[in-house]
Backbone bond lengths (Angstrom), bond angles and torsions (degrees), N, CA, C in turn:
res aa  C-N    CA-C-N  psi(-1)  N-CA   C-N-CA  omega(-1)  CA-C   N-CA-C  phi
1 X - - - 1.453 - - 1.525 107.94 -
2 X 1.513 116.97 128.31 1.406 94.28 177.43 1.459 117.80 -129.67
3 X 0.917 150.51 143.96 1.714 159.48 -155.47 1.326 117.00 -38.13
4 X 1.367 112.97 -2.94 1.476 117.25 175.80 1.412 114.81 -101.75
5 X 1.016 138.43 123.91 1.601 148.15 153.89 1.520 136.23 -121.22
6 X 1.732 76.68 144.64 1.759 87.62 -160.98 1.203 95.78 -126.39
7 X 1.323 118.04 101.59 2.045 103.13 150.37 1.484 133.48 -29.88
8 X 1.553 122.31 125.67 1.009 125.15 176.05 1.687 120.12 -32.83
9 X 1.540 101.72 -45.59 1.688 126.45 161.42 1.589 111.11 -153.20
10 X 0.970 118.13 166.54 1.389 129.29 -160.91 1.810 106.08 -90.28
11 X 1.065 90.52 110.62 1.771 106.29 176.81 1.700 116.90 -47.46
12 X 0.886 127.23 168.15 1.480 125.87 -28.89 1.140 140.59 -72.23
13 X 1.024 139.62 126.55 1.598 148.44 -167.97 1.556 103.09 -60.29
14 X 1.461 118.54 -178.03 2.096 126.08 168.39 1.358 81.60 -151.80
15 X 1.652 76.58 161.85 1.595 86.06 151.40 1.777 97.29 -152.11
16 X 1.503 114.67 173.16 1.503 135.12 -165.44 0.719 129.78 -141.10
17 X 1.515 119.10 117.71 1.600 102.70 176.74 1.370 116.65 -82.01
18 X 1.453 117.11 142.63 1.374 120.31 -170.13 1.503 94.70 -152.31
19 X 1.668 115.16 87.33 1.695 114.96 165.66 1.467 105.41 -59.01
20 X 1.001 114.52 157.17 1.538 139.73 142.01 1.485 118.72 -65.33
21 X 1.353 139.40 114.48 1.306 120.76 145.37 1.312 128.95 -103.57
22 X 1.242 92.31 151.64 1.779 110.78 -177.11 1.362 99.85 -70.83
23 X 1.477 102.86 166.76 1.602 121.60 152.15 1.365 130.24 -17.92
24 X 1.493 103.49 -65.94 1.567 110.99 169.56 1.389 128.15 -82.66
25 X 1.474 118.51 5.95 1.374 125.52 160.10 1.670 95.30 110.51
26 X 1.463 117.31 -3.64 1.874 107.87 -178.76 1.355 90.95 -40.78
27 X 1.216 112.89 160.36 1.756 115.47 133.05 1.075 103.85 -114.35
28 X 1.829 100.62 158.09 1.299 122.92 174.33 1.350 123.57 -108.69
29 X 1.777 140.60 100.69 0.845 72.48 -170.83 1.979 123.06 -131.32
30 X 1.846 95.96 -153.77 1.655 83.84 -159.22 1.409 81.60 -139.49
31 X 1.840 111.05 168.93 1.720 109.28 179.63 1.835 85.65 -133.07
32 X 1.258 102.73 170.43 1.280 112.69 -135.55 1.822 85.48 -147.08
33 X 1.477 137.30 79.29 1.349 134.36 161.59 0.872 124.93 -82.89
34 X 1.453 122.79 143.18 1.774 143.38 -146.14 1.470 104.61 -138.07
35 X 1.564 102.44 155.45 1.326 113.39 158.64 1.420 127.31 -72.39
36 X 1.658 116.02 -164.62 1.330 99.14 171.91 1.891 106.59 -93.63
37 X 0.982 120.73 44.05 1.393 120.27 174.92 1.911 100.24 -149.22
38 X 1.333 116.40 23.08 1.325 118.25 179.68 1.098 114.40 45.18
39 X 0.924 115.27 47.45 1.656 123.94 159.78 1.703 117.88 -91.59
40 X 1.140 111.87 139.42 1.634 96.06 -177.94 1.577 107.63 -80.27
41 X 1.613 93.65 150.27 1.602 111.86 178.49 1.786 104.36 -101.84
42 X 1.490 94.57 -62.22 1.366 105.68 171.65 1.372 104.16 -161.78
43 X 1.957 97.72 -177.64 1.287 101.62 167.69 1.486 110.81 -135.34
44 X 1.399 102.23 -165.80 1.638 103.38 -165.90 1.839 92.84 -88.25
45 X 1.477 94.96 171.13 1.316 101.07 161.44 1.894 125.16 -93.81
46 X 0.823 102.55 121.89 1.454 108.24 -168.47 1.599 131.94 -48.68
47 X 1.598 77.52 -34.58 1.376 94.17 171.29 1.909 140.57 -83.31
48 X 1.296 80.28 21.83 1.492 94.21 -177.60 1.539 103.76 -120.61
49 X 1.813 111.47 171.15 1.521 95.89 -166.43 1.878 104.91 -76.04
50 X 1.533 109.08 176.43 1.200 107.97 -168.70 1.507 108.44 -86.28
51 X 1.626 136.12 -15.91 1.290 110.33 150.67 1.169 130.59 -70.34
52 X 1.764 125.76 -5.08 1.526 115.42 172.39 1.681 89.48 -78.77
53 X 1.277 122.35 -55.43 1.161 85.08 -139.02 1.748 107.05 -81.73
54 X 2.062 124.37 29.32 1.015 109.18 162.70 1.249 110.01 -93.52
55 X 1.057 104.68 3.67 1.419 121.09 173.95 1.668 133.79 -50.01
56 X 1.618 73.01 -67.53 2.247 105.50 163.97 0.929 96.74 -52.61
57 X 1.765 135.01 -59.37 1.408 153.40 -159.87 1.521 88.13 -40.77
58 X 0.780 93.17 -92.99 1.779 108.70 -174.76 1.305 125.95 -44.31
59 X 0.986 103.50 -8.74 2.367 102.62 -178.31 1.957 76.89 -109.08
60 X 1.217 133.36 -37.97 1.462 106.80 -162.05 1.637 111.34 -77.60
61 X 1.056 107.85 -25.45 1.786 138.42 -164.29 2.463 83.74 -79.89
62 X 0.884 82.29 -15.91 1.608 80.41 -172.90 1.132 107.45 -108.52
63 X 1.499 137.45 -27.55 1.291 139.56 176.37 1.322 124.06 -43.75
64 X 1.386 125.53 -40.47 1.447 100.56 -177.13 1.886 100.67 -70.37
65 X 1.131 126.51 -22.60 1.664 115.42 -173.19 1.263 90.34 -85.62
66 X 1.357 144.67 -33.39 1.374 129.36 -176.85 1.763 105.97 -54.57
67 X 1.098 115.97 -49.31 1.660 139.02 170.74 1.438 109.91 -48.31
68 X 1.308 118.40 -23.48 1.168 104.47 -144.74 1.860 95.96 -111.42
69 X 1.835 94.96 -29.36 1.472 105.30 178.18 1.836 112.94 -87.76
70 X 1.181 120.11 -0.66 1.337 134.71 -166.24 1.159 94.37 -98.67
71 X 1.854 132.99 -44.64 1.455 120.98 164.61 1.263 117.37 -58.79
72 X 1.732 114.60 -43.93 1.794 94.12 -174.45 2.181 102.62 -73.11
73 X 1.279 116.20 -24.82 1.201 83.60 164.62 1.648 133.85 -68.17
74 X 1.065 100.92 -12.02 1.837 112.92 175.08 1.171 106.97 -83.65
75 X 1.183 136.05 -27.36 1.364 129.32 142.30 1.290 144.96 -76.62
76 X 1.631 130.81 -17.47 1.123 143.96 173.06 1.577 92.11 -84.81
77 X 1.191 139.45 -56.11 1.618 129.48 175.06 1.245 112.08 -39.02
78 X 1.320 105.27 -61.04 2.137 101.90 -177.29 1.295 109.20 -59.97
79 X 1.397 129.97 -44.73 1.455 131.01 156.17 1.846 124.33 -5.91
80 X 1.640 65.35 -59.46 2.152 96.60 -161.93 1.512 103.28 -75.12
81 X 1.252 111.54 -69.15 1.182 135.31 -176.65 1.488 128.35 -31.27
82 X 1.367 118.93 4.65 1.367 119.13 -166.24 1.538 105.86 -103.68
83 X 1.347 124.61 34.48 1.505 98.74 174.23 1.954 86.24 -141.30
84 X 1.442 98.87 167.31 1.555 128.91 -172.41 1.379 91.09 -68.77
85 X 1.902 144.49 79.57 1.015 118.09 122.46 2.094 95.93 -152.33
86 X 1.671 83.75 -173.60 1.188 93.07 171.56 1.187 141.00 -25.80
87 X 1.130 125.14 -48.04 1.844 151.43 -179.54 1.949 94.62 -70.72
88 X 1.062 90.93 -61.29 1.424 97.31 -179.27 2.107 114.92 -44.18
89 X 1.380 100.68 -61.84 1.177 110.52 170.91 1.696 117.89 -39.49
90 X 1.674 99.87 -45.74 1.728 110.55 -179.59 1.119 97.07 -64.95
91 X 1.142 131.18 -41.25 1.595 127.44 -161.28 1.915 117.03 -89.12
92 X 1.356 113.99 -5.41 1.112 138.28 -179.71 2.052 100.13 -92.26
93 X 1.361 86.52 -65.78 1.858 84.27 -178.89 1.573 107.42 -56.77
94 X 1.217 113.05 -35.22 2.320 126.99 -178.53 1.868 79.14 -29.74
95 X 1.939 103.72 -65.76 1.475 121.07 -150.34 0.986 100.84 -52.28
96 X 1.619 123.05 -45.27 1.334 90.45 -158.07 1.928 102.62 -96.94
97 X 0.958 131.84 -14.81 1.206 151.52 162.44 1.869 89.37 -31.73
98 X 1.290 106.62 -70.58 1.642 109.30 -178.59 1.315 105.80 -59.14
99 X 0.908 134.92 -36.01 1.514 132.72 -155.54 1.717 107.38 -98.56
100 X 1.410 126.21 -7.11 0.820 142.97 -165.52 2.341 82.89 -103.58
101 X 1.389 95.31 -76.54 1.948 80.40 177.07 1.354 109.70 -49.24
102 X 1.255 128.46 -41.72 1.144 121.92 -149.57 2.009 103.41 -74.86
103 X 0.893 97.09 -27.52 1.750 112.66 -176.23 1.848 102.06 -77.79
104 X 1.401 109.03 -23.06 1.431 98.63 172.43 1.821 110.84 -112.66
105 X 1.019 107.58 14.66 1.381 114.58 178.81 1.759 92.65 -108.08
106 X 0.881 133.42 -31.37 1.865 138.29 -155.31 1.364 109.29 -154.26
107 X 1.572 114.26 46.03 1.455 123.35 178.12 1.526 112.03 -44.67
108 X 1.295 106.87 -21.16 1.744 94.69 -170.50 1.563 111.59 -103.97
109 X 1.773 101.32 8.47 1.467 102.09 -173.67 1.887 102.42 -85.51
């Protein structure tokens, strides 16, 4: 991992609900997450119930700040983390705990 970070794209993300309707007017429905220029990222899968998938909606629509606060904890731990006790140890496992998402979120970082 190295001291530089870049968001995949620049936060904050949305998200939308946007059903589908059928033929006979059902709706279906589906949510629809964006960048910060409303562009689509993705969407949900339809086929699941509609609080999971406002669910997804909402943890993906949050990801780049989830990303973004998981580095300064991967950095405020190594910070912290440098002395012989307990706290230290918590703040050592935080690191690698972060550095462990952060390495599969930004494999090439």
């Amino acid at each position: 991992m190295t001291d530089t970070y870049q968001h995949p794209d620049p936060a904050p993300w949305s998200y939308e609900y946007l059903p589908y309707q059928t033929g006979d007017g059902t709706e279906i429905p589906a949510f629809r997450i964006n960048d910060e220029n409303g562009d689509p990222v993705c969407e949900t899968n339809e086929h699941v119930p509609l609080k999971t998938q406002e669910a997804t909606a909402r943890l993906i629509a949050a990801a780049p700040e989830l990303l973004a606060v998981c580095k300064m904890a991967w950095q405020l731990a190594y910070t912290l983390g440098d002395k012989d006790s307990q706290e230290s140890r918590d703040l050592f496992a935080l690191h690698m705990a972060c550095d462990a998402v952060l390495q599969k979120a930004l494999p090439d970082s």
